[in-house]
GUTI-741123 format. One line per 2 residues: number of its first residue (from 1); their letters; for each residue x, y, z of N, C-alpha, C. Coordinates in steps of 0.1 Angstrom, whole numbers, plus 2048, in hexadecimal, padded with zeros to 3 digits. Layout:
NUM = A = X Y Z X Y Z X Y Z | ...
This chain:
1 = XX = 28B 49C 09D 297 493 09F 2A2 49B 0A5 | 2A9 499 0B2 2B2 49C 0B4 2BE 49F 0B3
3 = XX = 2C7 4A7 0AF 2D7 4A6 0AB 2DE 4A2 0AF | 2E1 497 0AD 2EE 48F 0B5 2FF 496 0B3
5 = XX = 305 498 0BC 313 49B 0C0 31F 494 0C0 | 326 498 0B7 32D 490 0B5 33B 494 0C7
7 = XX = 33B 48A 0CE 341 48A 0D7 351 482 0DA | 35E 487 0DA 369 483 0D9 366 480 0E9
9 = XX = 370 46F 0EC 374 46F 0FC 382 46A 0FC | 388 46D 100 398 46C 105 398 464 111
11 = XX = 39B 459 10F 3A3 44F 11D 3AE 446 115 | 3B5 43F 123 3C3 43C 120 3C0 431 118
13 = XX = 3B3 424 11B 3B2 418 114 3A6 415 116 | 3A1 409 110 393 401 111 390 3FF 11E
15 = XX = 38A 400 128 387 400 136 37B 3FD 134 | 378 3EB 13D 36B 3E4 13D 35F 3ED 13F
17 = XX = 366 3F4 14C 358 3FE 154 354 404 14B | 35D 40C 13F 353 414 13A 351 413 129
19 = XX = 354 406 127 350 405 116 340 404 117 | 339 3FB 120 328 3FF 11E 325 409 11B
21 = XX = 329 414 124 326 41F 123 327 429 118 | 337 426 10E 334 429 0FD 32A 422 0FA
23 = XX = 328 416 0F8 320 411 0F0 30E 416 0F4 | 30D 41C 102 301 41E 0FF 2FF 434 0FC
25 = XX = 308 439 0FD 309 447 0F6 30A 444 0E9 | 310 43A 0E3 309 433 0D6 2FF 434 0CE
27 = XX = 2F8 426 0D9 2EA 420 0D3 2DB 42C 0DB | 2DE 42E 0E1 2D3 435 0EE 2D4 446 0EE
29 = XX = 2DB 44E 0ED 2D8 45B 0F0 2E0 45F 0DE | 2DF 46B 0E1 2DF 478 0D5 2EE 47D 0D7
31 = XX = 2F9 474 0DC 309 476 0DB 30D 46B 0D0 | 314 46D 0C5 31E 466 0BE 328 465 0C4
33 = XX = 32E 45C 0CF 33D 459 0D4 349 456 0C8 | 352 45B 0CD 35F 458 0C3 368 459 0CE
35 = XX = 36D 44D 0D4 378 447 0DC 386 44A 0D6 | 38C 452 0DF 39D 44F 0DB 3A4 44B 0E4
37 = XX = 3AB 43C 0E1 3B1 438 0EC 3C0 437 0EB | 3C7 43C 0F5 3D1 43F 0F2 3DB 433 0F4
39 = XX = 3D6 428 0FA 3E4 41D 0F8 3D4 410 0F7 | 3DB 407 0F3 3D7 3F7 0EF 3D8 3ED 0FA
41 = XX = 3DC 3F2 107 3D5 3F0 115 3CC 3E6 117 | 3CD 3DD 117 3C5 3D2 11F 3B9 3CD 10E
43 = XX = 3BA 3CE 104 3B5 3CE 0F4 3B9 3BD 0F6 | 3C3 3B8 0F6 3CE 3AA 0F8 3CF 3AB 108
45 = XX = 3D6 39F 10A 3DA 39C 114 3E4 3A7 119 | 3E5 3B1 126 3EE 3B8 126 3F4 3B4 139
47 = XX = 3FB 3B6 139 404 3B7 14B 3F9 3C3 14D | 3F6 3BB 15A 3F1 3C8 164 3F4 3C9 171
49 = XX = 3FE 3D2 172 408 3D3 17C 3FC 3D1 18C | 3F2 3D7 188 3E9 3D3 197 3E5 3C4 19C
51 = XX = 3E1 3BC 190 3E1 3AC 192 3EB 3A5 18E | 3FB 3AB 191 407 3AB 190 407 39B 187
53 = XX = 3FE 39F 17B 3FC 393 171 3F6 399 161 | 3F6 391 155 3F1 397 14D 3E6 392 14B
55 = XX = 3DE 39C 148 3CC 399 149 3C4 39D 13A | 3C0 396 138 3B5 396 12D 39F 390 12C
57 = XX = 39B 39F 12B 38E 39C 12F 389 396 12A | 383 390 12F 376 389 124 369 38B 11E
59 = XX = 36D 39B 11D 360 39F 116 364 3A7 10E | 359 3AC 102 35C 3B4 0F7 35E 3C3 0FA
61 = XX = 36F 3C7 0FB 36D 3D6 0F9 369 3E0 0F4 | 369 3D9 0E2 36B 3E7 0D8 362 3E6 0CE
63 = XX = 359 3E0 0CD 34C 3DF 0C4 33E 3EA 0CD | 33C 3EE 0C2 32F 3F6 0C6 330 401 0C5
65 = XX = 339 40A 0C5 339 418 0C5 349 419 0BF | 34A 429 0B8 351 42D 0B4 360 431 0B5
67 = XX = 36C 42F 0B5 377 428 0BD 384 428 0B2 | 390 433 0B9 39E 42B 0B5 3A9 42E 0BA
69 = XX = 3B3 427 0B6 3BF 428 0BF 3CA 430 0BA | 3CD 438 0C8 3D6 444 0C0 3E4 43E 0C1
71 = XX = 3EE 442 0BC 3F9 43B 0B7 400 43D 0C4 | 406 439 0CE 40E 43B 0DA 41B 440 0D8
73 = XX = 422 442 0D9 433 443 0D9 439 442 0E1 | 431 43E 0ED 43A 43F 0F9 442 42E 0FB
75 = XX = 44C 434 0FD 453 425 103 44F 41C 10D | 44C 421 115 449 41E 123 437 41D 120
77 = XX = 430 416 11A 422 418 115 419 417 121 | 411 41C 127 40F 414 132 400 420 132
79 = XX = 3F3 417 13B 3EA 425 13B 3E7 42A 149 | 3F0 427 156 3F2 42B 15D 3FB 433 162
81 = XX = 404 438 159 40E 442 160 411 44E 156 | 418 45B 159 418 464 156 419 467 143
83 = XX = 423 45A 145 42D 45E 136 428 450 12C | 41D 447 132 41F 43E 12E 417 43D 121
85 = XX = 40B 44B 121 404 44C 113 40B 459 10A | 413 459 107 414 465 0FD 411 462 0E9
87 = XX = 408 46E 0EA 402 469 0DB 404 476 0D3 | 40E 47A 0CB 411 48B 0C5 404 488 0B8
89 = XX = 400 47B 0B3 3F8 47E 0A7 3E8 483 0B1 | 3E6 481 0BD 3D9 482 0C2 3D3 490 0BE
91 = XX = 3D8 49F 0BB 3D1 4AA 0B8 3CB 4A5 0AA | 3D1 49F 0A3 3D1 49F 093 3C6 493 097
93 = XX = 3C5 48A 09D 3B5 481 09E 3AB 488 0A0 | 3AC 48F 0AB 3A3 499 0B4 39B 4A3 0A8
95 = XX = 3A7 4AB 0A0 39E 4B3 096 397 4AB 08A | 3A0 4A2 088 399 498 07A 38E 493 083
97 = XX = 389 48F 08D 378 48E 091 36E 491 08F | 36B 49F 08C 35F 4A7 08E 35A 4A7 097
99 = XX = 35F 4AF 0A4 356 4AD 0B5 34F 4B8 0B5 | 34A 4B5 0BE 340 4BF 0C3 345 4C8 0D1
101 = XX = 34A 4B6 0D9 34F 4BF 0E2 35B 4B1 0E7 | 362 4B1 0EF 36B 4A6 0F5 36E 4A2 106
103 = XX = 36C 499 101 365 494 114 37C 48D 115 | 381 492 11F 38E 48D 126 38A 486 133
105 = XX = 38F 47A 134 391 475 13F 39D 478 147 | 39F 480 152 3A5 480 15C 3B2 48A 156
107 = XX = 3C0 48B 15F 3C9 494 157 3D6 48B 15B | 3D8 47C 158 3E3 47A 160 3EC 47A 155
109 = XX = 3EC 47C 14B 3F7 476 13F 3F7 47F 136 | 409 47F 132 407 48D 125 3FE 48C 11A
111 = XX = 3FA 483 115 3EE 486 10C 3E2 48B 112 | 3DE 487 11A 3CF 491 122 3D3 49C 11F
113 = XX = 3DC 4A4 122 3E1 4AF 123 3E2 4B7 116 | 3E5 4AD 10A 3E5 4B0 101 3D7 4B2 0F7
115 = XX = 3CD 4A7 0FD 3BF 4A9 0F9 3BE 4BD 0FC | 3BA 4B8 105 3B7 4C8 112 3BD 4D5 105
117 = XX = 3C8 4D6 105 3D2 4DF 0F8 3C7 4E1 0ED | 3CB 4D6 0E9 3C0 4D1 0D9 3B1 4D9 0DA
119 = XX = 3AB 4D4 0E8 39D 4DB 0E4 39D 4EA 0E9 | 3A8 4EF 0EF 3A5 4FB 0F3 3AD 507 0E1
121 = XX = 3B4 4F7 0DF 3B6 501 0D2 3B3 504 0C6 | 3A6 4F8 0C5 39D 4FA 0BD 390 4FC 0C2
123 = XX = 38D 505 0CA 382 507 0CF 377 4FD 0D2 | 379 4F3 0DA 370 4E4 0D7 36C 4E5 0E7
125 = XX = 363 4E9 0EA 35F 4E4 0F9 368 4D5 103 | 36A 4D9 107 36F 4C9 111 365 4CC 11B
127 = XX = 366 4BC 11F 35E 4B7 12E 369 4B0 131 | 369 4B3 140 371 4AD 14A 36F 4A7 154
129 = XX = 372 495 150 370 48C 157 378 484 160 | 37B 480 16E 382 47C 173 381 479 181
131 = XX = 387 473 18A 387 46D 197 388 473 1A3 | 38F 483 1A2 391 486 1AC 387 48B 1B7
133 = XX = 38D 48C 1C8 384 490 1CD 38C 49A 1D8 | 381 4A1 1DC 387 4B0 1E4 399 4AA 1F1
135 = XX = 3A1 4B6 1F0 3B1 4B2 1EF 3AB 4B0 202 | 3B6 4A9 202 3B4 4A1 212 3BD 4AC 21E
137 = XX = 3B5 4AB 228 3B9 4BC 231 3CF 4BB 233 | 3D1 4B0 22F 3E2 4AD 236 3E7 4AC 227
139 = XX = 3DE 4B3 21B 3E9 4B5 211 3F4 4BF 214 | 402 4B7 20F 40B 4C6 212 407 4D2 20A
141 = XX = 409 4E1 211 408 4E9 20B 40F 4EE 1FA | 41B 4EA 1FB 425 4EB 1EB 41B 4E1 1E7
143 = XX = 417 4D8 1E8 413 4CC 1DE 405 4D4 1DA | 3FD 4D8 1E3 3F0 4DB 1E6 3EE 4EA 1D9
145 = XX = 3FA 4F5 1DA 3FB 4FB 1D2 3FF 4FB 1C4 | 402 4EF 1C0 40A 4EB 1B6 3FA 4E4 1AD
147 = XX = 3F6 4DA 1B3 3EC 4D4 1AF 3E2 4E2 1AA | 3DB 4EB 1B3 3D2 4F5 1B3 3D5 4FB 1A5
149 = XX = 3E6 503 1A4 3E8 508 199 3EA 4FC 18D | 3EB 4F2 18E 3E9 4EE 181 3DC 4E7 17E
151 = XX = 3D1 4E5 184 3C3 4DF 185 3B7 4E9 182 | 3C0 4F0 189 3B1 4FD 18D 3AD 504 17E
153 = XX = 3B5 508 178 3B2 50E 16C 3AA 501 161 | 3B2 4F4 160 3AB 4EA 154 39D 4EA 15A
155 = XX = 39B 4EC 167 38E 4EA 16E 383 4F8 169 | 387 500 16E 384 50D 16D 37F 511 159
157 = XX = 389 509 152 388 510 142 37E 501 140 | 376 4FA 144 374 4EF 144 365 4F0 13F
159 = XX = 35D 4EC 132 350 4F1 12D 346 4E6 138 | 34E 4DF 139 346 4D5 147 34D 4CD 14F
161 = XX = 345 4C9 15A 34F 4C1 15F 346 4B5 163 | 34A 4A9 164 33F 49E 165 342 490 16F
163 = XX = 339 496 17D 33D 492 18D 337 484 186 | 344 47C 190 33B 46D 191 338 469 19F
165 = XX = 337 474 1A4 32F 473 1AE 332 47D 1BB | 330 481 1C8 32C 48D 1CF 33B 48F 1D3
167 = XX = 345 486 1D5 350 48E 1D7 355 493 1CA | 357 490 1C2 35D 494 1B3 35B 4A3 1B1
169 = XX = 347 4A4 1B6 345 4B0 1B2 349 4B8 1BE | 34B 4B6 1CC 354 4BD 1D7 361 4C1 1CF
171 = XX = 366 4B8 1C8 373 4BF 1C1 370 4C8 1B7 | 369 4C1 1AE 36A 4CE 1A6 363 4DD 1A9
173 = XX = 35A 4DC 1B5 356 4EE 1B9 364 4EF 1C0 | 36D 4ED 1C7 377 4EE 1CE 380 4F6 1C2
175 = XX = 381 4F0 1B3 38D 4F2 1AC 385 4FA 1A0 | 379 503 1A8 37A 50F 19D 36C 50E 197
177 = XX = 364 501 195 357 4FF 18D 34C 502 18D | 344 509 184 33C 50E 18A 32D 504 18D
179 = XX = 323 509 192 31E 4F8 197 315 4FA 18A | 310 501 182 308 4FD 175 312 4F7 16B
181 = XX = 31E 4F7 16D 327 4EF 166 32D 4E4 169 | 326 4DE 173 32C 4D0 179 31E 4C7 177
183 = XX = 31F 4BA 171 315 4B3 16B 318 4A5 170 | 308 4A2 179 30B 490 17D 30B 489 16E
185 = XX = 31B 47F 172 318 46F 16B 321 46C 171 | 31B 461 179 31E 45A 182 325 453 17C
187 = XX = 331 44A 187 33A 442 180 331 430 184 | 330 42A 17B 326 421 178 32A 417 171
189 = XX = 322 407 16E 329 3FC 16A 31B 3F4 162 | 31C 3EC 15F 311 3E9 154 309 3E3 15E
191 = XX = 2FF 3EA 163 2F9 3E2 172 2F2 3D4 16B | 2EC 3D3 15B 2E3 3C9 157 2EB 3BC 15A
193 = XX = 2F6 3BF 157 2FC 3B1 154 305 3AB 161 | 302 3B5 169 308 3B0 177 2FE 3AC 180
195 = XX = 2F0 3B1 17C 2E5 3AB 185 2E0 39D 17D | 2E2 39B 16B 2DF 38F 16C 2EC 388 170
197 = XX = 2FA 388 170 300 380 175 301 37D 184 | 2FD 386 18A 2F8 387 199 2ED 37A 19C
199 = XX = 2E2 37C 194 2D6 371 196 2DF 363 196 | 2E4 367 18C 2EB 353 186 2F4 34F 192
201 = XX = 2FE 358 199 302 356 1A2 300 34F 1AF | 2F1 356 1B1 2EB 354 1BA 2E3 346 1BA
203 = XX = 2DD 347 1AF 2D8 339 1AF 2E4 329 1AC | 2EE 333 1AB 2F8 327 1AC 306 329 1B8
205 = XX = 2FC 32B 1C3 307 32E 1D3 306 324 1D7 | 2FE 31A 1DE 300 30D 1E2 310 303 1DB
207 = XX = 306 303 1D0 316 2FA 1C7 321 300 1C6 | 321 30D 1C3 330 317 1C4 339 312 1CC
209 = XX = 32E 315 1DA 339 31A 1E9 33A 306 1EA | 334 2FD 1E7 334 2EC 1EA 341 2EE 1DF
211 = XX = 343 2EE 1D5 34D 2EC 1CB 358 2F3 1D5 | 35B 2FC 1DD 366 300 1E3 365 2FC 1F4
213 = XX = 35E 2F0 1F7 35E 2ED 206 358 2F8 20D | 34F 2FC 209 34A 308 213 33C 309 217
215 = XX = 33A 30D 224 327 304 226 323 311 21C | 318 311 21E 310 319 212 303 31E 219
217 = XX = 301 31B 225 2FD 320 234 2FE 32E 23A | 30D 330 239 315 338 23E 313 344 237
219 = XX = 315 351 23C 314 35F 232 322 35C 22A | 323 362 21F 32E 365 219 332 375 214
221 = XX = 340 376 216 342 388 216 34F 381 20E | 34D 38F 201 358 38F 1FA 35E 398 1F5
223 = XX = 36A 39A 1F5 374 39F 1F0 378 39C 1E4 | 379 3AB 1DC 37B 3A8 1CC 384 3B1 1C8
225 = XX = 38D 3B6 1C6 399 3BB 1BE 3A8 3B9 1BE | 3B5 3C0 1BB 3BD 3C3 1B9 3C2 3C0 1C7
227 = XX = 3C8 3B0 1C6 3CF 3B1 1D5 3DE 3B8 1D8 | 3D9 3C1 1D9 3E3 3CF 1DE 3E6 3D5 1ED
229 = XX = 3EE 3DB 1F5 3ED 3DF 200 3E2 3E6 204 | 3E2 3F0 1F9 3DB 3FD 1FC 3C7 3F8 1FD
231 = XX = 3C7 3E8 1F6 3B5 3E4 1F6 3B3 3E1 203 | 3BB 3DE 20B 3BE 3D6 219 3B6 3CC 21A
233 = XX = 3B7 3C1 214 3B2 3B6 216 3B2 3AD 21E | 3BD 3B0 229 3C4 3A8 235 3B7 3B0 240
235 = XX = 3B4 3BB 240 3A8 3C1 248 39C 3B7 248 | 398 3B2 23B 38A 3AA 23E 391 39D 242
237 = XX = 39D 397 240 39F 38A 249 39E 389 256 | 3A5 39D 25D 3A1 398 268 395 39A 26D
239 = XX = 38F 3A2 26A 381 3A6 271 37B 39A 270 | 37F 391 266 372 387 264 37B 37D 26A
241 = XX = 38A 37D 275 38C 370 280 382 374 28F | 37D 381 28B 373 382 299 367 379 296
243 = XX = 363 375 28C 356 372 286 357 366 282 | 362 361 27E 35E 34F 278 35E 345 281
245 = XX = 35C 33B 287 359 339 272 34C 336 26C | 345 33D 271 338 342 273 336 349 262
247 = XX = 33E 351 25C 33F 357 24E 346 353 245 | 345 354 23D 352 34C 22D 352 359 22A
249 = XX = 362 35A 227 36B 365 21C 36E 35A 210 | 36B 365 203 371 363 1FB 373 370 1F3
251 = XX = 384 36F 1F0 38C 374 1EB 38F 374 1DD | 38C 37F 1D5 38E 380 1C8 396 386 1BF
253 = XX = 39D 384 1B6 3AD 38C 1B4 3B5 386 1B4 | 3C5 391 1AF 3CE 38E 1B0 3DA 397 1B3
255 = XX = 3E5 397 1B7 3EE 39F 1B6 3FB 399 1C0 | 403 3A5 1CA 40C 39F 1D1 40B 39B 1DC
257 = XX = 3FB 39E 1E1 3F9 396 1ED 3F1 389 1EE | 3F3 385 1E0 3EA 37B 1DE 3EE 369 1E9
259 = XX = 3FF 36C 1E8 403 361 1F1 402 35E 1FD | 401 36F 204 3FC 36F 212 3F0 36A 212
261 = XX = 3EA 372 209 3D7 36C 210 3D8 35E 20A | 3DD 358 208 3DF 34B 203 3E1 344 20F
263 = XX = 3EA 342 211 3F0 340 221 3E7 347 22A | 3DE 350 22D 3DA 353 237 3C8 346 233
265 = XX = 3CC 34A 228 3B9 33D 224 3BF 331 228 | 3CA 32B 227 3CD 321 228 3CC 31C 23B
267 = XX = 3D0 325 247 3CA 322 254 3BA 327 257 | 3B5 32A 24A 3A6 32E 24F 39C 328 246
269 = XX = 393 31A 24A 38B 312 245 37F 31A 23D | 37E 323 23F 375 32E 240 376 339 22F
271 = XX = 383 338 22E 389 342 227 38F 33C 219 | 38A 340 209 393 339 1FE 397 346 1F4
273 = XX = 39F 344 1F0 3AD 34F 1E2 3A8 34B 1D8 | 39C 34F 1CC 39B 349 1C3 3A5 351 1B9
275 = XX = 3AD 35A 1BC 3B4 35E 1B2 3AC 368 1A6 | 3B0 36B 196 3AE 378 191 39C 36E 18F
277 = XX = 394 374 18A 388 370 186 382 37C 178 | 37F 377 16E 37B 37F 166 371 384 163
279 = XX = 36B 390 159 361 393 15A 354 38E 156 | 357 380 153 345 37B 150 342 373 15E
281 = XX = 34C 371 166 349 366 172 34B 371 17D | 352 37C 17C 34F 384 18E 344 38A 190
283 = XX = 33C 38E 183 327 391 18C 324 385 192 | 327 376 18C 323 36A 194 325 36D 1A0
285 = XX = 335 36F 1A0 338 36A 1B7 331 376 1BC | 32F 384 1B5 327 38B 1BC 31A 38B 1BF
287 = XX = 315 382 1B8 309 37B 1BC 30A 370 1C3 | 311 368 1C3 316 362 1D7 316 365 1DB
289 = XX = 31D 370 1DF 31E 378 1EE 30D 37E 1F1 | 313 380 1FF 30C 386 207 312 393 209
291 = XX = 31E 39A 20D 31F 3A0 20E 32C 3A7 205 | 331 3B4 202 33B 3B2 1F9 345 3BE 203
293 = XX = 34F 3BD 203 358 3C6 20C 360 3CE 206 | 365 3DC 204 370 3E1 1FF 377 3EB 20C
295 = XX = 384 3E7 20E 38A 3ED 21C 394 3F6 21D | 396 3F9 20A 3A0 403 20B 3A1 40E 20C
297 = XX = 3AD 412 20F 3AF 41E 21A 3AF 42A 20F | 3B5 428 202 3B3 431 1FB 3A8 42E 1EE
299 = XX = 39C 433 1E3 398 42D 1DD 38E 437 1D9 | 38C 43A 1CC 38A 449 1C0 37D 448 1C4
301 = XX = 379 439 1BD 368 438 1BD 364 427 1C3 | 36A 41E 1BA 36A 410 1C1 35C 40B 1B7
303 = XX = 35D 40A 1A9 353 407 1A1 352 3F7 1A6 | 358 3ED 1A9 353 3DF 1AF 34C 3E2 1B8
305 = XX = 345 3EF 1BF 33B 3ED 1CB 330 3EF 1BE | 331 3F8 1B7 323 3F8 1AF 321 3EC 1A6
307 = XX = 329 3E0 1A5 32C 3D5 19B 322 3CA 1A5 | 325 3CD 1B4 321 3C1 1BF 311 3C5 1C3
309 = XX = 30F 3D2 1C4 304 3D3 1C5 2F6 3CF 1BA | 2FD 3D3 1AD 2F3 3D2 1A3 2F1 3C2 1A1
311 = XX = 2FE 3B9 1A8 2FC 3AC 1A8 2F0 3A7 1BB | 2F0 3B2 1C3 2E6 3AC 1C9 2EE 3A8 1D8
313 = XX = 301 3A9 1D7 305 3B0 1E7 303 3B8 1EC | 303 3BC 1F8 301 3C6 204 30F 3C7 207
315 = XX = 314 3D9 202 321 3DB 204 328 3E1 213 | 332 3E0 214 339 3E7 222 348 3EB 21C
317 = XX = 349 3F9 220 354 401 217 355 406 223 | 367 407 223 370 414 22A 367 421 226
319 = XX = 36A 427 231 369 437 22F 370 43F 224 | 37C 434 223 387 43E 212 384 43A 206
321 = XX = 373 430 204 372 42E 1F9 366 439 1F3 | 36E 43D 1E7 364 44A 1E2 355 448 1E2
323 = XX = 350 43D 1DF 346 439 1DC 33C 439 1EA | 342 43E 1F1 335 43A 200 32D 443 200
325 = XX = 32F 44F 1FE 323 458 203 317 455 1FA | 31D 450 1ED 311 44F 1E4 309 443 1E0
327 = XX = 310 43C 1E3 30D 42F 1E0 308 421 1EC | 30D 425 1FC 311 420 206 30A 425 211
329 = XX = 2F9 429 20F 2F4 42F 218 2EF 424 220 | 2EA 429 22E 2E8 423 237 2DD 418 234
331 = XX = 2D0 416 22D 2C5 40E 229 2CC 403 225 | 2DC 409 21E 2DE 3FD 210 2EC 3F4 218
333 = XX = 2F5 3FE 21B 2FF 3F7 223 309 3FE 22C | 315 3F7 22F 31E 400 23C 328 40A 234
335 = XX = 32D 412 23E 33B 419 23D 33E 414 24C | 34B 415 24A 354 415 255 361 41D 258
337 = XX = 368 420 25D 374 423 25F 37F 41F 25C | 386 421 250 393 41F 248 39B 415 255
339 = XX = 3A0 409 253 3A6 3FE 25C 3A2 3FE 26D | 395 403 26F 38F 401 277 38C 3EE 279
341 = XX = 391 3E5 27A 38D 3D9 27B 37F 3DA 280 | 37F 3DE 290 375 3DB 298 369 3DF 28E
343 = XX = 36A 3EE 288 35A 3ED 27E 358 3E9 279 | 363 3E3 272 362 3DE 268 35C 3CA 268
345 = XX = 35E 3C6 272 35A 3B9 27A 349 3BD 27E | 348 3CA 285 33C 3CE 287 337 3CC 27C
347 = XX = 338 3D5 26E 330 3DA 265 32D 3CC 263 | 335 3BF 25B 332 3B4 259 327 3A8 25E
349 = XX = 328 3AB 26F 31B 3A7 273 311 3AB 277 | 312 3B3 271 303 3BF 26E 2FD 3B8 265
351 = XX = 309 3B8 257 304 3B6 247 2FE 3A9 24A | 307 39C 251 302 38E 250 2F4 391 256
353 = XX = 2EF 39B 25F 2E1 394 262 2D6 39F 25A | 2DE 3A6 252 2CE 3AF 248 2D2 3A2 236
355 = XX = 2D9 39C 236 2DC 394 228 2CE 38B 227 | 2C4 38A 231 2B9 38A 228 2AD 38C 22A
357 = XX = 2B0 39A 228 2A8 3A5 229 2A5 3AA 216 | 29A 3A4 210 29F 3A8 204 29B 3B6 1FD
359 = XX = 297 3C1 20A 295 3CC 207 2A6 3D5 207 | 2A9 3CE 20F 2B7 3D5 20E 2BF 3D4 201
361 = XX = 2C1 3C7 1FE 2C4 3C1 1EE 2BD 3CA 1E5 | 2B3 3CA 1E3 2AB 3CF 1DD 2AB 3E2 1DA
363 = XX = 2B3 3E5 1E4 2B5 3F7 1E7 2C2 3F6 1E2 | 2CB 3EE 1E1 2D9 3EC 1DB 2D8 3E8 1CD
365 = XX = 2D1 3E3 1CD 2D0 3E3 1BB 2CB 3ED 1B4 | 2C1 3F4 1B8 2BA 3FE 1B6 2C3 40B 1B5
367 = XX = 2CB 40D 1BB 2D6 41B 1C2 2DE 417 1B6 | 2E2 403 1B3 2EE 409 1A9 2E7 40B 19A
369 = XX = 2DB 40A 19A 2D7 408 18C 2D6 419 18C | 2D0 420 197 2CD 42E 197 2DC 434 193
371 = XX = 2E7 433 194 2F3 434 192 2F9 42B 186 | 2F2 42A 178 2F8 41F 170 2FC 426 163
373 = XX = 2F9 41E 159 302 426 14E 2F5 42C 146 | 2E8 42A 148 2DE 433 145 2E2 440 14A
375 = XX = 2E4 443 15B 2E6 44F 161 2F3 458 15C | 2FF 44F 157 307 456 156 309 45D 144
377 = XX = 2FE 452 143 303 45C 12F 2FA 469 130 | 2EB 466 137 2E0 474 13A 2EB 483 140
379 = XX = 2F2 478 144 2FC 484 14B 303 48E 142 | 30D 486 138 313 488 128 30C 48B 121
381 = XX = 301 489 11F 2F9 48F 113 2F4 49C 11D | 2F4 49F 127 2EC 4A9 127 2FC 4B5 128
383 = XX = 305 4B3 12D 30F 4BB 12C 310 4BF 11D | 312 4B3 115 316 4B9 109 30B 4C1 101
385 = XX = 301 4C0 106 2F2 4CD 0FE 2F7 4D6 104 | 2FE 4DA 111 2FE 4E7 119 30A 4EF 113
387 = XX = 316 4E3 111 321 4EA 10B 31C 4ED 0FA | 31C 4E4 0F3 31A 4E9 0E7 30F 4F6 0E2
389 = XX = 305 4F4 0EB 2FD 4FF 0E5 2FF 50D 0EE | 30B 511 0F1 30C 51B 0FC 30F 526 0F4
């Protein structure tokens, strides 16, 4: 029988993408998870400044695996910004655990920082988990030096580090790592329950797109997140006035551009705003579509492409979404060029004429299940045998 490890993870709060993933380092491999979350983040209904609304999921965060919440102090509570998680009782959780070793998410907030302290000062291995990818050639140099000296060392003293995929680990050989200490787990989403909500979808696209005036004939390409500048969702409106009305957009989300694309659906017969959608109904419309689009110009990884595919879309991603080299190969779907319209119109009716092709579908679900939360705990469990027994 094998010895299971007791494994500390540090993130700011409950995050959909990755509670499966406790729960199955849980139930399925030889790690004991013990979650410490540093704020109560999205637990309740909370404001989320990206769907410039407050949002509450509709699925179970915190059952299944081992889990609690460190006391915050910060005024400003928030788990996206610098100051917004500070937790002084977090060393004193950290040693009352019993780890083996402590997996950190990312280094934006003074408590990461304070994890990091804690294990280096009680000798506890860390693994270092996070989004970044190799520094872009027009970083300024002061910035560029600034980041090296304060990265390169947490990287460098780091008992692992753990790519979620081929740029991540570009960064971390860049910032010092050595490559027997850089370990795949892919960043990943519960592919089971997105391919069955993908089927139900699918067999419920006729009535869907009839319930919203829309033939059900036509390809459909969708857009699903944070309507933000930086997702550029005005990109697929236009590419797709070269194409309609021949294709249906629909639009999923919410934020401050929600009134424009409102008004812009509103002159295009073709085009509907269904606003935020939650998580037991967006595998559905991903199983409507035919195709699924992400066009932003900036973007870490873009886990909604791995969410669309395991539901059974054929994706088309900007060049600045992390996720293309690994996920977005040529068999399965496009890349294009960051606000390139014209490829982006290209890539589109490419997709409409391989949507049914169900080998292609079929190589997309496969790629995201190859990339799922099986692959990424094999990842964790195998770092933490390497660190603990060294």
């Amino acid at each position: 029988m094998s010895i299971r490890r007791r494994l500390g993870i540090v993130v700011t709060h409950p995050i959909q993408y990755q509670v499966p993933l406790y729960r199955h380092l849980a139930e399925a491999t030889s790690i004991e998870p013990h979650v410490f979350y540093l704020t109560d983040h999205g637990v309740s209904a909370s404001y989320d400044p990206g769907f410039a609304q407050r949002i509450h999921y509709d699925i179970s965060l915190l059952d299944g695996y081992e889990h609690e919440f460190v006391a915050n102090w910060s005024p400003w509570a928030s788990p996206s910004t610098p100051w917004g998680a500070c937790n002084p009782t977090l060393p004193r959780a950290i040693r009352h655990a019993s780890l083996d070793a402590l997996l950190v998410h990312g280094w934006h907030n003074v408590s990461t920082w304070l994890a990091y302290a804690t294990a280096m000062a009680g000798r506890i291995p860390y693994l270092l988990r996070g989004e970044a990818r190799p520094d872009p050639h027009d970083l300024p140099p002061v910035k560029g030096a600034f980041k090296h000296a304060l990265l390169r060392p947490l990287v460098r003293h780091a008992a692992a580090c753990l790519a979620i995929g081929s740029e991540n680990r570009k960064f971390y050989t860049a910032y010092g790592a050595a490559p027997e200490r850089i370990f795949h787990a892919p960043y990943s989403v519960d592919t089971n329950r997105f391919e069955t909500a993908g089927n139900i979808g699918r067999m419920q696209r006729a009535e869907r797109l009839a319930a919203l005036g829309l033939n059900a004939a036509h390809p459909v390409v969708l857009f699903a997140a944070k309507l933000q500048p930086w997702k550029r969702p005005f990109d697929v409106v236009r590419a797709l006035d070269l194409l309609a009305p021949s294709v249906i957009l629909i639009v999923i989300g919410d934020g401050p551009l929600r009134s424009e694309l409102e008004q812009a659906a509103a002159q295009r017969p073709w085009m509907r705003v269904l606003g935020f959608v939650n998580q037991t109904e967006i595998g559905e419309w991903y199983g409507v579509a035919d195709l699924f689009v992400l066009p932003s110009d900036h973007e870490p990884w873009g886990l909604a492409v791995n969410e669309a595919m395991a539901a059974g879309a054929l994706p088309i991603v900007s060049d600045a979404v992390g996720c293309a080299p690994d996920l977005v190969t040529p068999e399965i779907g496009w890349v294009y060029e960051t606000g390139n319209l014209d490829e982006l119109a290209c890539a589109i009716r490419a997709g409409t004429q391989c949507i049914n092709a169900p080998e292609r579908r079929a190589a997309a679900r496969r790629r995201s299940h190859d990339w799922g939360i099986a692959a990424t705990a094999a990842g964790i469990e195998q770092a933490v045998r390497a660190v603990v027994n060294q």
